[in-house]
C-alpha positions as CSV (number, residue, x, y, z in Angstrom):
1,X,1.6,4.8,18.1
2,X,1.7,6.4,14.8
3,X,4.6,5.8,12.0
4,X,5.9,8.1,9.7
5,X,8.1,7.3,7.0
6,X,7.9,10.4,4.7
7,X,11.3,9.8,2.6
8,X,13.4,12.2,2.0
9,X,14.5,15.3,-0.1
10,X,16.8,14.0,-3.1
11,X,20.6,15.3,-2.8
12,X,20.5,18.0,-5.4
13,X,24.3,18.2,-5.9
14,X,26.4,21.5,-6.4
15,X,26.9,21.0,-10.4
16,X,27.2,24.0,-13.0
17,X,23.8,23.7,-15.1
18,X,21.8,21.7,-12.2
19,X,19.1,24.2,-11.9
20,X,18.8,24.6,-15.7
21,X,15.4,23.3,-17.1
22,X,16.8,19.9,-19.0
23,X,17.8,18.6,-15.6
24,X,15.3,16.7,-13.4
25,X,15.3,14.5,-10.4
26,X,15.0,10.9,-10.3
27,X,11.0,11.3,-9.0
28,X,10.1,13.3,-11.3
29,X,11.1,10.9,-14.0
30,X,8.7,8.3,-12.2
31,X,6.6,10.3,-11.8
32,X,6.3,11.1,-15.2
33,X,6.4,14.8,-15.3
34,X,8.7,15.4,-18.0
35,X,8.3,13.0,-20.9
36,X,12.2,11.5,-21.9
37,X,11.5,10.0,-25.4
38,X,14.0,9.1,-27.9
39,X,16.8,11.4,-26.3
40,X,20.0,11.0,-25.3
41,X,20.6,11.4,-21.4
42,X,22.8,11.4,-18.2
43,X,21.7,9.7,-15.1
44,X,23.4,11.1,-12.1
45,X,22.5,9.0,-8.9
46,X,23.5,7.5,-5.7
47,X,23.2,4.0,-4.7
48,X,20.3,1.6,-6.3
49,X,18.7,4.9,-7.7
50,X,20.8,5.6,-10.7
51,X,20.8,2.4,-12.1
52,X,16.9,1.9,-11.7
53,X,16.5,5.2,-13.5
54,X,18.6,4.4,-16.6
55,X,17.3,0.5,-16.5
56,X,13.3,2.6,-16.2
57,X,14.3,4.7,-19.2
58,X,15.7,2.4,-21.3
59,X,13.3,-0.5,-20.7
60,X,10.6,2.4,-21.0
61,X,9.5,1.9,-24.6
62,X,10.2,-1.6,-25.3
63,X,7.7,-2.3,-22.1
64,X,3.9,-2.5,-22.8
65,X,1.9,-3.4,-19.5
66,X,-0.2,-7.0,-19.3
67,X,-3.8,-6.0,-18.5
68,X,-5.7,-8.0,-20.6
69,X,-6.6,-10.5,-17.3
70,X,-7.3,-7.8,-15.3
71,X,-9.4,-6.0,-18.2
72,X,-11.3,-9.8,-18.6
73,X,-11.7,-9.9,-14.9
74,X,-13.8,-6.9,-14.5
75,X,-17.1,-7.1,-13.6
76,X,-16.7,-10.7,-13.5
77,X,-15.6,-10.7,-9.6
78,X,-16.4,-8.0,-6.9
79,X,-12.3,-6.5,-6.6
80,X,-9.8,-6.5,-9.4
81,X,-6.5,-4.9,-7.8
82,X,-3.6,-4.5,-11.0
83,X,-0.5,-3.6,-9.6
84,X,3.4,-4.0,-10.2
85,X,4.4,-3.8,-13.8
86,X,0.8,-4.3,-15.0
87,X,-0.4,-1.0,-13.8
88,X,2.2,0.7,-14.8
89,X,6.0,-0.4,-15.6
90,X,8.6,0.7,-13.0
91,X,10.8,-0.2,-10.2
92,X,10.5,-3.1,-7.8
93,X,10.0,-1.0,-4.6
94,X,7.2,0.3,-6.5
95,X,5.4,-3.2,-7.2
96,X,6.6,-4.2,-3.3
97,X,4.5,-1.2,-2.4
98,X,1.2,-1.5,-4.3
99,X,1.2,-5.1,-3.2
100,X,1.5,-4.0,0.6
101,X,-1.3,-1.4,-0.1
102,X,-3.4,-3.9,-1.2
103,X,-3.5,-6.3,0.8
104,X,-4.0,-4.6,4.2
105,X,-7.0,-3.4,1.8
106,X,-8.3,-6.9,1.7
């Protein structure tokens, strides 16, 4: 049995100016590709993924990560795993993810 769950290819819509080089998909702001700092922006998207963009971007600055536990916790015990916010703010499915990864690790 093998399962493959690949995603899929964002829906690039058909807009005048989408190809232009200001205009990035919603991955590649996750990603962090393309730093989006102090500007003003329009988030296009469908379903959940439009509002988790702008909520990313404008929770972006005003979030610094908690890793002082982890950072204290290193070397003190064999596995530190920091995941979710604390690695690295962004969406839920993210932290869901990370936490699945990890533990069918240990």
């Amino acid at each position: 049995m093998k399962i493959v769950a690949t995603g899929a290819k964002p829906l690039i819509p058909k807009i005048t100016g989408i190809s232009n080089k200001n205009v990035i998909t919603a991955h590649e702001v996750l990603a962090v590709k393309t730093e989006i700092k102090g500007q003003r922006v329009a988030v296009l998207g469908q379903y959940s993924t439009g509002a988790e963009i702008a909520d990313f971007l404008a929770e972006k600055d005003n979030v610094v990560p908690v890793r002082e536990l982890a950072e204290q916790l290193q070397g003190e015990i064999p596995e530190v795993y920091t995941i979710g916010d604390a690695a690295e703010p962004r969406n839920i499915a993210a932290a869901i993810y990370e936490g699945a990864l990890v533990a069918r690790r240990i």
